[in-house]
C-alpha positions, -999 to +999 in steps of 0.1 A: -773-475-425-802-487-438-799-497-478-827-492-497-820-522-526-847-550-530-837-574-501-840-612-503-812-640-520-805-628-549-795-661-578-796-666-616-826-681-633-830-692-662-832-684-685-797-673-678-801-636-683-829-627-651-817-622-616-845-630-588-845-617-555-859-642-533-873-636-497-893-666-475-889-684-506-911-662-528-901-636-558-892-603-544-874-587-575-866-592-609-836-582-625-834-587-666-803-580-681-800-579-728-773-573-744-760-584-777-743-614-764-759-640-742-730-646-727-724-610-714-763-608-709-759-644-678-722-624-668-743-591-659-773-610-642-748-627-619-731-596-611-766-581-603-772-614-583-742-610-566-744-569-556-760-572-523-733-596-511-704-574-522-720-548-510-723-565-472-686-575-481-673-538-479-695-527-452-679-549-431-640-548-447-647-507-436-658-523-402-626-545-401-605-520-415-614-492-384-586-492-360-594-521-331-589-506-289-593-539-281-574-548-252-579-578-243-568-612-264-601-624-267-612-594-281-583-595-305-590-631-311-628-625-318-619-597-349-593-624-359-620-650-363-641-619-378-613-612-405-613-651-411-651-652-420-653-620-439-624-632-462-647-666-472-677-646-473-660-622-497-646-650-515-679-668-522-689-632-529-665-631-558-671-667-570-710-660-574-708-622-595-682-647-618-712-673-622-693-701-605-712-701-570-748-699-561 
């Protein structure tokens, strides 16, 4: 399914409140985020930042969650190794909508 969100890498700028999509290292998107606290203002922009990485994250826990035919232990092995990297992508994931990643 093709998503219709800015694409690029999405990071914090400062100040800490704008979210820039970034594509072939040039500004794709701007995301601006006010609120009455500054701190809530730099929480939402890396949320936004974050978004199209969570959003990759359950596309593929759906994929991984879909019943697997696979006969074969490679096969099995490959979705283990699958499983493996989506739980650190959706890890970093997590760590960059809390700020604490880039």
């Amino acid at each position: 399914m093709e998503t219709k969100f800015t694409r690029g890498n999405w990071r914090v700028t400062k100040p800490g409140y704008v979210a820039t999509s970034y594509e072939d290292g040039k500004p794709r998107g701007v995301a601006v985020t006010l609120t009455t606290s500054i701190s809530e203002s730099e929480a939402d922009a890396h949320l936004i930042a974050a978004a199209p990485d969570l959003y990759e994250m359950l596309s593929d826990a759906l994929e991984l969650a879909t019943p697997c035919n696979a006969a074969t232990p490679d096969a099995w092995s490959q979705r283990q190794k699958k499983a493996q990297r989506w739980e650190e992508r959706t890890r970093w994931a997590l760590a960059k909508a809390r700020g604490e990643a880039g």
